[in-house]
Each structure stands twice: as structure tokens, then as C-alpha cells.
ZADO-1210 file (C-alpha; in nm, 4 decimals, padded with zeros to 6 digits):
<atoms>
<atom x="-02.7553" y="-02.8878" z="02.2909" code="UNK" pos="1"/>
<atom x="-02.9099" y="-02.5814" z="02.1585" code="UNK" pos="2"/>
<atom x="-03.2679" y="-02.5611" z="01.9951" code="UNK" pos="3"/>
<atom x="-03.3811" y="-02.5675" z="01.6321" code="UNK" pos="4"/>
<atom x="-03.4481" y="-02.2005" z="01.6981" code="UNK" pos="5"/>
<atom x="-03.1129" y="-02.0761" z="01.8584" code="UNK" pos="6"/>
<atom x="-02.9592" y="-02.3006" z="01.5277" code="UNK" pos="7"/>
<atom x="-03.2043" y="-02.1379" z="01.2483" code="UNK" pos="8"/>
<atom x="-03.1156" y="-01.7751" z="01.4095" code="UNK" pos="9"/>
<atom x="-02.7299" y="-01.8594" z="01.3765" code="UNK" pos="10"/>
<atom x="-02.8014" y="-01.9306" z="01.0221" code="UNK" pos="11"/>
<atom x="-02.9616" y="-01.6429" z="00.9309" code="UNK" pos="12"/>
<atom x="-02.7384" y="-01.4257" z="01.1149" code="UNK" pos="13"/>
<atom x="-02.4433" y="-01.6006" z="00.8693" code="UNK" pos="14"/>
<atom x="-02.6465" y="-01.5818" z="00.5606" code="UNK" pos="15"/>
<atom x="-02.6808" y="-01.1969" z="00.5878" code="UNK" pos="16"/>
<atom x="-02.2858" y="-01.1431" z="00.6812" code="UNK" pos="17"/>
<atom x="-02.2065" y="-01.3789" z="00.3468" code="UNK" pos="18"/>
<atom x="-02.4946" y="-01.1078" z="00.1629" code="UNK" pos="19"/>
<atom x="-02.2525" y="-00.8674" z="00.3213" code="UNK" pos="20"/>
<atom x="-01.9142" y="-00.9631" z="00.2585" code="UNK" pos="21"/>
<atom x="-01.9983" y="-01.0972" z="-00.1185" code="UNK" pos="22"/>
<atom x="-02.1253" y="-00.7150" z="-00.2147" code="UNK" pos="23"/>
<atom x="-01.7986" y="-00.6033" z="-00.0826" code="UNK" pos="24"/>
<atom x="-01.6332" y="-00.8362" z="-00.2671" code="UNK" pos="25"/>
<atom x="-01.7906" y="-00.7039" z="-00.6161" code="UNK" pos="26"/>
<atom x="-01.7227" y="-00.3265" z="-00.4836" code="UNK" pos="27"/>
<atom x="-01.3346" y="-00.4164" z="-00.4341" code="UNK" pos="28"/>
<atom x="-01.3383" y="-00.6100" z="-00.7473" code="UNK" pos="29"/>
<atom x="-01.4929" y="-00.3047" z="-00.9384" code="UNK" pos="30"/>
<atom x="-01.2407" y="-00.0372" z="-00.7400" code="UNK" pos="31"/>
<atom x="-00.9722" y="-00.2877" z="-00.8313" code="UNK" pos="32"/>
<atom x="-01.0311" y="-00.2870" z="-01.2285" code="UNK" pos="33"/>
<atom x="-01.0146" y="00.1645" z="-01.2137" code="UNK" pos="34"/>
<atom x="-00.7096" y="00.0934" z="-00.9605" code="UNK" pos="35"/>
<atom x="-00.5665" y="-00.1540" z="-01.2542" code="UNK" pos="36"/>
<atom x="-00.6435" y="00.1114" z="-01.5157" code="UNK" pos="37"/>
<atom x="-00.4960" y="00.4045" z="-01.3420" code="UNK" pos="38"/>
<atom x="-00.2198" y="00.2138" z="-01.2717" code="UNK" pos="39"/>
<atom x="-00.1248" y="00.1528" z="-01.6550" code="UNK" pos="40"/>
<atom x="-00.2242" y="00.5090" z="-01.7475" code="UNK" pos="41"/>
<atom x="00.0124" y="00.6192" z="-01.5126" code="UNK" pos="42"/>
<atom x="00.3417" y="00.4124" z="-01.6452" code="UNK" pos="43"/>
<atom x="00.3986" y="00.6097" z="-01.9878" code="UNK" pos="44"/>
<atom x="00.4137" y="00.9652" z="-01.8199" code="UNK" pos="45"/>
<atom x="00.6365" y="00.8102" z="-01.5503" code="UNK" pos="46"/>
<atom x="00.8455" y="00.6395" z="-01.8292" code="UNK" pos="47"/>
<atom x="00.9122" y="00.9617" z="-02.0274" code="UNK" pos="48"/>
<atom x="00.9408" y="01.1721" z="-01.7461" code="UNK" pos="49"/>
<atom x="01.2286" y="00.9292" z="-01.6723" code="UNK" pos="50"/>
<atom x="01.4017" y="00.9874" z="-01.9978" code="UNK" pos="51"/>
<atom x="01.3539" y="01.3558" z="-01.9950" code="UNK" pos="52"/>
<atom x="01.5279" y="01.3703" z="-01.6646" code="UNK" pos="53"/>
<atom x="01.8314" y="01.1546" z="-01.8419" code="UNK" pos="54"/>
<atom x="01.8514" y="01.3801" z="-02.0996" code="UNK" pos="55"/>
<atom x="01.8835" y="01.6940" z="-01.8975" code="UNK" pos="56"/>
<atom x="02.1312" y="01.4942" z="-01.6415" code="UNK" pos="57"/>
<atom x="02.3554" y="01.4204" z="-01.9512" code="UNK" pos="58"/>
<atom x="02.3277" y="01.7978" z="-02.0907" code="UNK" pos="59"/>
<atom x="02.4024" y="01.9478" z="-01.6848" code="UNK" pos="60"/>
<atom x="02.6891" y="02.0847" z="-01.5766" code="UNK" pos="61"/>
<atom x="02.8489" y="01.8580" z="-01.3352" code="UNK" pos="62"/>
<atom x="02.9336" y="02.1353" z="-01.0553" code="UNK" pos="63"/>
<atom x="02.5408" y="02.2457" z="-01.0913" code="UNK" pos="64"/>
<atom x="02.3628" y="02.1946" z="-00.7215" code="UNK" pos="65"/>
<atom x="02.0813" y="02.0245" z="-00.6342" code="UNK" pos="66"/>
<atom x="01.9162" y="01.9996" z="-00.2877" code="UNK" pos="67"/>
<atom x="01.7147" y="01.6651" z="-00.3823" code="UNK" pos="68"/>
<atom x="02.0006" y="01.4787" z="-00.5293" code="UNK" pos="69"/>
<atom x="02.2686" y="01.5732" z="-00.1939" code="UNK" pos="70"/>
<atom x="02.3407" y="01.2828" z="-00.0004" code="UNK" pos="71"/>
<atom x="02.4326" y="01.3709" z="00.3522" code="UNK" pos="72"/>
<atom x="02.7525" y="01.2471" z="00.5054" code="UNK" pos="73"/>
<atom x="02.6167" y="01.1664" z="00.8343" code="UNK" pos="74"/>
<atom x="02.2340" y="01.0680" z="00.8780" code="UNK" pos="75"/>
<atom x="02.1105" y="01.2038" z="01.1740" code="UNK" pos="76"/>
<atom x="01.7401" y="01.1617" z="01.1347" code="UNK" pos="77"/>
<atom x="01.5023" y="00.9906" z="00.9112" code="UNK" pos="78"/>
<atom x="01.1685" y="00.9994" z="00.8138" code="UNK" pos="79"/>
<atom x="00.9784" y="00.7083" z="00.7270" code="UNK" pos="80"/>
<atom x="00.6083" y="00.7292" z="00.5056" code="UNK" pos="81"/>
<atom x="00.4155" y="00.4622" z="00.5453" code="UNK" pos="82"/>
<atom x="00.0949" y="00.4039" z="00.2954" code="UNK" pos="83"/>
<atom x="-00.1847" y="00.2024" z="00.4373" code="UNK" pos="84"/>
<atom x="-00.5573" y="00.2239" z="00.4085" code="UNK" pos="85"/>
<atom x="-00.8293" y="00.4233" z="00.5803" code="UNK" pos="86"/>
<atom x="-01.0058" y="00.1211" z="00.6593" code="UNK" pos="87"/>
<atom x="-00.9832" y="-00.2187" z="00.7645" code="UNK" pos="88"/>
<atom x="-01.1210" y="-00.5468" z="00.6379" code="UNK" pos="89"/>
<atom x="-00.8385" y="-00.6296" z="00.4061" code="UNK" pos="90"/>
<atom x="-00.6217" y="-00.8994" z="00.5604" code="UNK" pos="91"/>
<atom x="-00.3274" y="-00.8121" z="00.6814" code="UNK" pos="92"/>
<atom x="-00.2766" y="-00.5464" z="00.4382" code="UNK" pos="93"/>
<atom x="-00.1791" y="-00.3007" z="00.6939" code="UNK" pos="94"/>
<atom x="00.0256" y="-00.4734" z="00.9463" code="UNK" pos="95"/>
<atom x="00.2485" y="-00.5801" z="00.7023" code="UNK" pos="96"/>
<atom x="00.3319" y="-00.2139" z="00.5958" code="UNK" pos="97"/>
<atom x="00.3559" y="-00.1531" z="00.9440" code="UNK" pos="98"/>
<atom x="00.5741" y="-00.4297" z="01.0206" code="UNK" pos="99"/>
<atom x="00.8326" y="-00.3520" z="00.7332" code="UNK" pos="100"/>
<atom x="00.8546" y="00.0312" z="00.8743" code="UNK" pos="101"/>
<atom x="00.8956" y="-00.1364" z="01.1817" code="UNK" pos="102"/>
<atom x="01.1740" y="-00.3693" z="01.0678" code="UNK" pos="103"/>
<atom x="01.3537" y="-00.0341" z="00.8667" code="UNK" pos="104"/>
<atom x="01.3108" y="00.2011" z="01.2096" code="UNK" pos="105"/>
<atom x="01.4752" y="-00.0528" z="01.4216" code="UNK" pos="106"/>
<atom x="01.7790" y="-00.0963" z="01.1837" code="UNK" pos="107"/>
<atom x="01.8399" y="00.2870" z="01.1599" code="UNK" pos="108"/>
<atom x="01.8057" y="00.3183" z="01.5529" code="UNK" pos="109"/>
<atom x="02.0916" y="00.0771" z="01.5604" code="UNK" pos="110"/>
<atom x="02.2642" y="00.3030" z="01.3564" code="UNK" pos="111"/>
<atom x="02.1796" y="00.5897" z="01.6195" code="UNK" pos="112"/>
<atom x="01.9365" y="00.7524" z="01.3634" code="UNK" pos="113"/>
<atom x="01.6630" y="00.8820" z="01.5002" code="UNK" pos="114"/>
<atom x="01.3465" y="00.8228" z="01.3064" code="UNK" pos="115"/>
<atom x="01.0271" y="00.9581" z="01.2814" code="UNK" pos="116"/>
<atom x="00.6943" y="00.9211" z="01.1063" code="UNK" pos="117"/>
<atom x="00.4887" y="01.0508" z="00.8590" code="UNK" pos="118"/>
<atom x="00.1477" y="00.8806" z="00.8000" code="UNK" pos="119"/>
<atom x="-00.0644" y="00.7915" z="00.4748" code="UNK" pos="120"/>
<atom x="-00.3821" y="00.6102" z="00.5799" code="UNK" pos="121"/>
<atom x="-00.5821" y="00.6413" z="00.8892" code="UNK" pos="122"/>
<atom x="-00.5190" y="00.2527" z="01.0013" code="UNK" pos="123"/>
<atom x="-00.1703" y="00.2959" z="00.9713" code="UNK" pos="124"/>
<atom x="-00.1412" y="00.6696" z="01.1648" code="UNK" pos="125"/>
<atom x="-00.3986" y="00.4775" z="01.4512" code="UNK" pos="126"/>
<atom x="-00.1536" y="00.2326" z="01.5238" code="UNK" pos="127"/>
<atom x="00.1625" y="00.4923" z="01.5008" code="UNK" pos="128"/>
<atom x="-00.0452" y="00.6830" z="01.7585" code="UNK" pos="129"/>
<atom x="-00.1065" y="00.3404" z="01.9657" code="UNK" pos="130"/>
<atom x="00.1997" y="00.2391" z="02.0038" code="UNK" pos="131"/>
<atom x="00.3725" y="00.5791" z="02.0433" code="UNK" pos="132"/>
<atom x="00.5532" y="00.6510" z="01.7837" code="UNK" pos="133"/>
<atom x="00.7254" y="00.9918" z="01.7010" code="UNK" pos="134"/>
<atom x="00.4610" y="01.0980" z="01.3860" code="UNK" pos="135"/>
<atom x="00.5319" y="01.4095" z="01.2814" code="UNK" pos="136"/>
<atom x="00.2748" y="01.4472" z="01.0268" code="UNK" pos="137"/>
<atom x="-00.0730" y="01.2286" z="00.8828" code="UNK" pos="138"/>
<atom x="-00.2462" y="01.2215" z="00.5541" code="UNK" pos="139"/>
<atom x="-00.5860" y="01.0480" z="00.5662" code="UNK" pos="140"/>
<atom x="-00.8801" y="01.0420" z="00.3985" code="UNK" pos="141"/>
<atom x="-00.7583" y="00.9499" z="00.0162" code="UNK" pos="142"/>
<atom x="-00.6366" y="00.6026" z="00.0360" code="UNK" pos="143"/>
<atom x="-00.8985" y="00.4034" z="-00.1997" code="UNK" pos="144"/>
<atom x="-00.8719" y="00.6480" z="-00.4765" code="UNK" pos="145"/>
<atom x="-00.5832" y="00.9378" z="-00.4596" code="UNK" pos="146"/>
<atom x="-00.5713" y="01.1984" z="-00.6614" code="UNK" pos="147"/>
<atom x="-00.2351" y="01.3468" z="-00.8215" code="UNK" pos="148"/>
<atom x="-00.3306" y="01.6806" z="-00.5436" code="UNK" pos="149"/>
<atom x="-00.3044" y="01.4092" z="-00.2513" code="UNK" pos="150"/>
<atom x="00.0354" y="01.2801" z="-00.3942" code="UNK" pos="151"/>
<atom x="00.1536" y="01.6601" z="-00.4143" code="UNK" pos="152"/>
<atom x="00.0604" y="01.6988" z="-00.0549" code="UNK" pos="153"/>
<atom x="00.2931" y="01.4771" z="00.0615" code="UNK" pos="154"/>
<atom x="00.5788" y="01.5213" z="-00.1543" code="UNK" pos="155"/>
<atom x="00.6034" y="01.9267" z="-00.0753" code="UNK" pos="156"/>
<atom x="00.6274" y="01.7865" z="00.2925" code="UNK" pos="157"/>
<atom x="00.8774" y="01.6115" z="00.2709" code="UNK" pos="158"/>
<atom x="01.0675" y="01.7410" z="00.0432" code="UNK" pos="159"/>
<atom x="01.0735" y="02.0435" z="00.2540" code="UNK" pos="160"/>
<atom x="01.1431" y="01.8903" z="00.4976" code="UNK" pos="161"/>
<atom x="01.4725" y="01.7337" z="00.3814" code="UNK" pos="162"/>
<atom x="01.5787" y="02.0626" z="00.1771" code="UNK" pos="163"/>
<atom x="01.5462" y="02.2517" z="00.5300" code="UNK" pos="164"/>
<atom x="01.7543" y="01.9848" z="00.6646" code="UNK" pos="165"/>
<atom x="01.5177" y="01.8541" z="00.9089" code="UNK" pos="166"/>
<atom x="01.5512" y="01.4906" z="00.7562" code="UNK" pos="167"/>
<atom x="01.8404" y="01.3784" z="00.6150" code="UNK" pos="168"/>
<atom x="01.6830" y="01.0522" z="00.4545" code="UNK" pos="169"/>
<atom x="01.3282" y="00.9681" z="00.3788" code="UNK" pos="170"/>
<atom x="01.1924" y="00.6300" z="00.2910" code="UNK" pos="171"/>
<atom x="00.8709" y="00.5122" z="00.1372" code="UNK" pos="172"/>
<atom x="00.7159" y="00.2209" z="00.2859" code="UNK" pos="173"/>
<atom x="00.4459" y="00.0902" z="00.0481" code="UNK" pos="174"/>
<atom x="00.2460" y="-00.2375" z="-00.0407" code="UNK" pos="175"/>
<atom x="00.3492" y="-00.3056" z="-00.4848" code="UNK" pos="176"/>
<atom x="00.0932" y="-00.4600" z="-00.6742" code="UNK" pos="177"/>
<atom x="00.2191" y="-00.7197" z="-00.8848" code="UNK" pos="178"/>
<atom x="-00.1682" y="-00.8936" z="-00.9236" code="UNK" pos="179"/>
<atom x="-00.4749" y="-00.9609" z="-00.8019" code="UNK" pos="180"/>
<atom x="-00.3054" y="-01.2537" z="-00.5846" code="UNK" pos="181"/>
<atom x="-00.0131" y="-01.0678" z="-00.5020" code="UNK" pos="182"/>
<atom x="00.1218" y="-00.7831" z="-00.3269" code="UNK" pos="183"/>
<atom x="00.4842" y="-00.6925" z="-00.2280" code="UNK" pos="184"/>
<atom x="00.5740" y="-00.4543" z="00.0674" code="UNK" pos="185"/>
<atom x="00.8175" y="-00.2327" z="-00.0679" code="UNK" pos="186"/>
<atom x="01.1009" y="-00.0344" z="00.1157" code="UNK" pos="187"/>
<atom x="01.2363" y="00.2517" z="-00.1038" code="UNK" pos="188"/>
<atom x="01.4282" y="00.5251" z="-00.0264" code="UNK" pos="189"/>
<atom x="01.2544" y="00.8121" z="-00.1584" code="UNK" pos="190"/>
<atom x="01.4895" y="01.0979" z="-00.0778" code="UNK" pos="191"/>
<atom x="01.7905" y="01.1595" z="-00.1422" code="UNK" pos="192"/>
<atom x="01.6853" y="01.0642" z="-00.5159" code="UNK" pos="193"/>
<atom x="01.9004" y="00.7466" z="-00.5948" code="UNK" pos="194"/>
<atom x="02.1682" y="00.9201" z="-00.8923" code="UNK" pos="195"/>
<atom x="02.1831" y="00.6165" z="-01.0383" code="UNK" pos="196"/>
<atom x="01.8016" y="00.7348" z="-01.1370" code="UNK" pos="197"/>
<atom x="01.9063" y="01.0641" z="-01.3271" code="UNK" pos="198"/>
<atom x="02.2553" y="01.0388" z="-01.4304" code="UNK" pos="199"/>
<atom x="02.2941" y="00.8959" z="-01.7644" code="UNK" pos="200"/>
<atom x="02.3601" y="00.4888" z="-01.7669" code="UNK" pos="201"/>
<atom x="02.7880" y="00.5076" z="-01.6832" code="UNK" pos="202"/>
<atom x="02.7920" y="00.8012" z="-01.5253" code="UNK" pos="203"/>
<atom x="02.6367" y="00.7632" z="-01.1977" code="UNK" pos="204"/>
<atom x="02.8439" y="00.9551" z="-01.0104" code="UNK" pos="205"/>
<atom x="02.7530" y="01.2988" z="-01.1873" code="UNK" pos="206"/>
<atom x="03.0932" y="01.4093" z="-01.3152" code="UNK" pos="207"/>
<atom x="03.0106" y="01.3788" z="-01.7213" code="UNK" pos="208"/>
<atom x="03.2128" y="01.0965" z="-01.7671" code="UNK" pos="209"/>
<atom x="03.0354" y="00.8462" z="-01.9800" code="UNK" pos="210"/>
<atom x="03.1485" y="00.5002" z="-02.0583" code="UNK" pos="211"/>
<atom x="03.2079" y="00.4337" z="-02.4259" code="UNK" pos="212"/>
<atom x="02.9415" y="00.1605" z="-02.4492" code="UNK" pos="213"/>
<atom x="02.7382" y="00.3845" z="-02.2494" code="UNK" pos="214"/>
<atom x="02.7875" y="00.6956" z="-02.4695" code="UNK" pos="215"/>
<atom x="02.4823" y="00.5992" z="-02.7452" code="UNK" pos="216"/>
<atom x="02.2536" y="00.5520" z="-02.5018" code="UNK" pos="217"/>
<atom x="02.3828" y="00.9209" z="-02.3061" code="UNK" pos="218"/>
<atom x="02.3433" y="01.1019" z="-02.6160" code="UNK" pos="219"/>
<atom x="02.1732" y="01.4308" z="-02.6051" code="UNK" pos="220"/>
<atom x="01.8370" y="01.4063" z="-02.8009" code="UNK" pos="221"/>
<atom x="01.6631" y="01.6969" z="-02.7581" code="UNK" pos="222"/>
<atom x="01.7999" y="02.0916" z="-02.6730" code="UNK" pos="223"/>
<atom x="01.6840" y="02.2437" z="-02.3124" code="UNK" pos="224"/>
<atom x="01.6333" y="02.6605" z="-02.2800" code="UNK" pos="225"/>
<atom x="01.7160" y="02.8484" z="-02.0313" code="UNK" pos="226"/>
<atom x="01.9727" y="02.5086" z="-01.9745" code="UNK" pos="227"/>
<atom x="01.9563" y="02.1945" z="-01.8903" code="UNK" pos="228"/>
<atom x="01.9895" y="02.2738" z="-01.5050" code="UNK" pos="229"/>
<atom x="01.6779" y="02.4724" z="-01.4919" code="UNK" pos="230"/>
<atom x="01.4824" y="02.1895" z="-01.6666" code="UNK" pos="231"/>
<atom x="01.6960" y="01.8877" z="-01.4196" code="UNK" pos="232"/>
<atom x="01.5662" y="02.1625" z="-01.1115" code="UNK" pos="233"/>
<atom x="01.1886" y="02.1722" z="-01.2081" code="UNK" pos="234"/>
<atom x="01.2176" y="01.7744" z="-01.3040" code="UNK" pos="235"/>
<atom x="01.2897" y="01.6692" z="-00.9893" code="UNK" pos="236"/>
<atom x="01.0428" y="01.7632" z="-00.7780" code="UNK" pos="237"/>
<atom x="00.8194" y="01.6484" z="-01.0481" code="UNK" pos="238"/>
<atom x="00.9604" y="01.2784" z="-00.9831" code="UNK" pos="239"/>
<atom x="00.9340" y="01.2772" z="-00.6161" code="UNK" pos="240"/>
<atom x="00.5516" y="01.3818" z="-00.6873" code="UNK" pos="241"/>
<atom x="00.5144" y="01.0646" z="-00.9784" code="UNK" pos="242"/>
<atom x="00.6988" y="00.8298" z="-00.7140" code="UNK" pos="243"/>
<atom x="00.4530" y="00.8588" z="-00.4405" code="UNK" pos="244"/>
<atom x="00.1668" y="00.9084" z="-00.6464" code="UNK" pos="245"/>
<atom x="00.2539" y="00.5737" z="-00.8097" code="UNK" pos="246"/>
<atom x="00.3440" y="00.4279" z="-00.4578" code="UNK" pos="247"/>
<atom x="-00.0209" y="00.5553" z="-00.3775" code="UNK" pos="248"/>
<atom x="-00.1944" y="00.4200" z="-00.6703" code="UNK" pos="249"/>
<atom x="00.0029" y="00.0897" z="-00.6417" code="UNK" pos="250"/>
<atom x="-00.1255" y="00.0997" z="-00.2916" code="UNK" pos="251"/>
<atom x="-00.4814" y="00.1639" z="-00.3366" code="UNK" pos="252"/>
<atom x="-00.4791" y="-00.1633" z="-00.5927" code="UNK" pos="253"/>
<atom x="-00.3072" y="-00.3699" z="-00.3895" code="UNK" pos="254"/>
<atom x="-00.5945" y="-00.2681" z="-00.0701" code="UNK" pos="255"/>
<atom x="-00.8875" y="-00.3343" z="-00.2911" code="UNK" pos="256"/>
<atom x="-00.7127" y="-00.6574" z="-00.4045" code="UNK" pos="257"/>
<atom x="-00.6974" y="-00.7779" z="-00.0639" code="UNK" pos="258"/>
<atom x="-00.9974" y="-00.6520" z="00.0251" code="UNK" pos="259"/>
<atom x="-01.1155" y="-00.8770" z="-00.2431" code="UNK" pos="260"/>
<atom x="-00.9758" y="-01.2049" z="-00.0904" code="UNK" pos="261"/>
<atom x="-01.0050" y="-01.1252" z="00.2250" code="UNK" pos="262"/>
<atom x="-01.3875" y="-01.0793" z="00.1613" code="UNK" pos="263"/>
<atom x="-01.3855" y="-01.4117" z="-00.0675" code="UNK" pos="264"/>
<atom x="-01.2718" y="-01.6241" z="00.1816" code="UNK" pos="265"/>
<atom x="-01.5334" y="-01.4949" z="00.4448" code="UNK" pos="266"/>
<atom x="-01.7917" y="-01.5741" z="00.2156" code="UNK" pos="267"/>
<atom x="-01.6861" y="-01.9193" z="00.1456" code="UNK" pos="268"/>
<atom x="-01.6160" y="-01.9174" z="00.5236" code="UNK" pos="269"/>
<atom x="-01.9351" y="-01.8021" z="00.6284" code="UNK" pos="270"/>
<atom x="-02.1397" y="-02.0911" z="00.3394" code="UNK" pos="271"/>
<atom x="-01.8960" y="-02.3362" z="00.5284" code="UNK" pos="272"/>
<atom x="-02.0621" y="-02.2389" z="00.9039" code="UNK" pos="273"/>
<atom x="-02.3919" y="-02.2575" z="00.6940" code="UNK" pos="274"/>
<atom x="-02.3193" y="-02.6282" z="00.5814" code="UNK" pos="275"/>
<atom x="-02.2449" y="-02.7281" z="00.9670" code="UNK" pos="276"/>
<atom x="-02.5257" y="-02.5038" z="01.1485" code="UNK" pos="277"/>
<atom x="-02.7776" y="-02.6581" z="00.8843" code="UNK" pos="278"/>
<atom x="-02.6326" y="-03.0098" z="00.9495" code="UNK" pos="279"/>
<atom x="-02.6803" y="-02.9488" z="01.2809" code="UNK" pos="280"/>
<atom x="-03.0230" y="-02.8392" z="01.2745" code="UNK" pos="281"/>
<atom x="-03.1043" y="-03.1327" z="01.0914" code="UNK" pos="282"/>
<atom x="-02.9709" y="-03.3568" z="01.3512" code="UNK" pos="283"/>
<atom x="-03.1512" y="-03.1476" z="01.6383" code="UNK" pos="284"/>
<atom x="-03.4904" y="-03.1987" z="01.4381" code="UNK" pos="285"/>
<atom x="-03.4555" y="-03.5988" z="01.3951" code="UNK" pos="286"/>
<atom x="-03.3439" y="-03.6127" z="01.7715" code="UNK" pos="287"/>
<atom x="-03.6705" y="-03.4048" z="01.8549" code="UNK" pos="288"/>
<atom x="-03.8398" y="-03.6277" z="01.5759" code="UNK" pos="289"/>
<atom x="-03.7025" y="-03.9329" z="01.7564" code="UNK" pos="290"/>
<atom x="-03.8070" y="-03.8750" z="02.0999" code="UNK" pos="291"/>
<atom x="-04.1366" y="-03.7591" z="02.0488" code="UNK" pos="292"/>
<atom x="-04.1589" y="-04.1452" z="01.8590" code="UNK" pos="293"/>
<atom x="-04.0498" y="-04.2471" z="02.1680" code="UNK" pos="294"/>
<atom x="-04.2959" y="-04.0769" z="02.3960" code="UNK" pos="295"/>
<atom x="-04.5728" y="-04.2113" z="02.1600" code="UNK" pos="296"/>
<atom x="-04.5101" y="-04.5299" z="02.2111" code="UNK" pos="297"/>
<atom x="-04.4256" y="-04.5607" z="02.5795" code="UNK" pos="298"/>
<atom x="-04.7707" y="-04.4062" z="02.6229" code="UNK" pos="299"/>
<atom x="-04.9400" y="-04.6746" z="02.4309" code="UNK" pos="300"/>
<atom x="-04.7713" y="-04.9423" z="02.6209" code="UNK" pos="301"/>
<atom x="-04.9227" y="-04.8059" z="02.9294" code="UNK" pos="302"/>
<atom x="-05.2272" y="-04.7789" z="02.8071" code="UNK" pos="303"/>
<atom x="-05.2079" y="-05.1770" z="02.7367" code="UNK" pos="304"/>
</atoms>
């Protein structure tokens, strides 16, 4: 059995990890609320760039190119971006980013696409790198509170990347936030942009042909110089930028939010180990107690 001394050291050894994971608890609680905040700031830009974008798709001239919007026949390679954190201590808020790119490289190699990686977060490049995975580019160093540069960075990557015809798909691989309790691992494909995303509701297939019932809602609102194309050109980019800036802000809030639990339930952990070491140590001092009782009197009953 161990001492009253090896117990007492255990417990303050536990005591200062609970002092330890309870301030990071209030730090991710704290990042969370300017993650939450950023988050809703974020939504009406997105929301009227959306609109915009529907406006100039409806004004466009159906024949008009453009690189971000072409769908290639045959998929040769793919590129998958996965978001994760630069550090740890958050559950399994990493692996199960990981696992879900994973899950979407396996599928594609079954396909005979080849796939390769580009990394957001230093966790989740550290484990590409471990278990040797084709990464063709990282971005570290911004995960707990991106900036719209950061987003940029990435975007103009791969975006040139698919324009040059290196990639012919790109997916984002991201953890939602939905609340502080939950987090969804999300699978989008990021590039080529989804039509059904610009074109005007009934028209998804780009050739101007709206649907009657459709035909309020695809009705020109504002007037574009030089044209509509121009504007369509310069919006898109624009929305691959918004998407994975939202993807990273959505992933920095879901990261402090499990930060936040994970760190919760180590402190309530770590008060549990308290309860039992100090029950322990109780029990260890009344045995001690006990048998020097019983030393005391078996020496007076020699003495007699």
C-alpha cells in the first residue's frame, strides 16, 4: 500500500493539472464567444455576396466561360483540404477530420483518382506526414483565429491549381459548428463551384432558361457595367475565398468548443481522482492510526 506521503503528492500533483485544465477551459470559452461573433458577422456578407452572384448569373450570357464553374469529364486527380488545429488537447477534434478525408480519399482511389493533400493545421499536416500521404502543400500557424489573408492564401492555391489543370476536383474537409455541444465534420466539394450555387433557382444548368415559377425570383434587380460576365468573373473567386474563410472560422469555433469540453471533463475527472486519492489517504492514516493503538497496547500487556 503506498504511504500518506506518496498519496498527498498524487493529490497535489492532480490539484495543479485541474488549476491547469480549468484556466484552459475559461481561455476556450472566451476564444469561443469572438469565434461565435465572427461567425455571425461573417453570414450577411456571405448572404449578399450570394445574391449578387445570382443576379449576375441570371444577367450572363450563357456561352460566357468560366474556369471555376467547368466540370471536368473525367477526374483524374483530386485534392483534398483538410482544416484541423495547430494544437492538440481538444478531443478528437482532429482525427475525426482526418478520418472523413480518409473515408473521401479511399472512395476516389476506388474510382482510380488519384488524390492528394493540402493541409490547414499543423496536427492535421503531422499526421499526413506520419502516415505518408501525398501533401502537396501546408498552411499552419492560423488555426485559433484566421484572418480573411489566411483564407486568401489558400484559395489562390487551389484555385490555381485547378485552373492550371493540375486538380480536377477539390474538396473541403472541415469540422461545422452547429453549438457549443456540437460539431459536424463536413465534406464539401469546394471546386468545381456547385452551379446549382450561381445559376438562378430553375436554371441550373446555365442555358437562361428559367422556369415560370422560378422567373420572380430570377429577375434582374440591379444593372452590371462593363457586363454581367466581368462582375460573375471577379465574384467567383471572391466565393471560393468566403467559403474557406467560413470553413476556417467555423473551424476555429468548433476547436475552441471542444477544447472547452474536452478540458471540462478533465477537470471534473481530475476532482474525481481527488475524491478517491483523499479517500484513500484517509484510510492509510486510520490504518497507521490503528496499528500504532495496537502497538500501545501489546506493550502494556508485557509490561504486566
Amino acid at each position: 500500500m503506498a504511504s500518506q506521503r506518496d498519496i498527498k503528492r498524487r493529490i497535489d500533483s492532480v490539484r495543479n493539472t485541474r488549476k491547469i485544465t480549468r484556466a484552459m477551459e475559461l481561455v476556450a470559452s472566451a476564444k469561443l464567444r469572438r469565434a461565435q461573433d465572427r461567425i455571425e458577422a461573417l453570414r450577411p456578407y456571405a448572404e449578399n455576396m450570394r445574391e449578387l452572384m445570382v443576379q449576375a448569373a441570371g444577367q450572363s450570357d450563357a456561352t460566357a466561360s468560366f474556369p471555376l464553374l467547368e466540370k471536368r469529364d473525367e477526374v483524374k486527380k483530386a485534392a483534398i483540404v483538410t482544416i484541423t488545429g495547430d494544437r492538440g488537447l481538444a478531443g478528437a477534434f482532429n482525427v475525426n477530420i482526418l478520418r472523413a478525408g480518409f473515408g473521401a480519399d479511399a472512395q476516389m482511389q476506388e474510382t482510380g483518382t488519384d488524390v492528394i493533400y493540402v493541409g490547414v493545421g499543423k496536427k492535421g499536416s503531422g499526421t499526413l506526414r506520419f502516415r505518408r500521404k501525398p501533401i502537396d502543400r501546408t498552411f499552419e500557424g492560423f488555426s485559433s483565429e484566421p484572418r480573411f489573408s489566411d483564407a486568401e492564401a489558400v484559395a489562390d492555391y487551389v484555385s490555381e491549381a485547378y485552373t492550371n489543370g493540375e486538380v480536377d476536383r477539390v474538396l473541403l474537409v472541415y469540422n461545422a459548428f452547429k453549438s457549443v455541444m456540437q460539431q459536424e465534420v463536413t465534406v464539401e466539394q469546394l471546386l468545381p463551384i456547385e452551379r446549382a450555387i450561381v445559376w438562378p433557382p430553375g436554371d441550373v444548368d446555365g442555358d437562361g432558361d428559367v422556369d415560370e415559377d422560378d422567373a420572380a425570383a430570377a429577375r434582374p434587380l440591379v444593372l452590371f457595367e462593363p457586363s454581367a460576365e466581368e462582375v460573375l468573373r471577379d465574384l467567383l473567386p471572391t466565393y471560393v475565398n468566403t467559403t474557406i474563410f467560413r470553413a476556417l472560422l467555423e473551424s476555429a469555433a468548433a476547436e475552441h468548443a471542444a477544447r472547452r469540453s474536452a478540458m471540462r471533463n478533465a477537470s471534473d475527472n481530475a476532482g474525481g481522482l481527488i475524491s478517491d486519492l483523499t479517500l484513500k489517504m484517509n484510510r492509510a492514516r486510520q490504518a497507521a492510526i490503528t496499528q500504532e493503538i495496537l502497538e500501545v497496547v501489546a506493550g502494556a500487556d508485557a509490561l504486566q
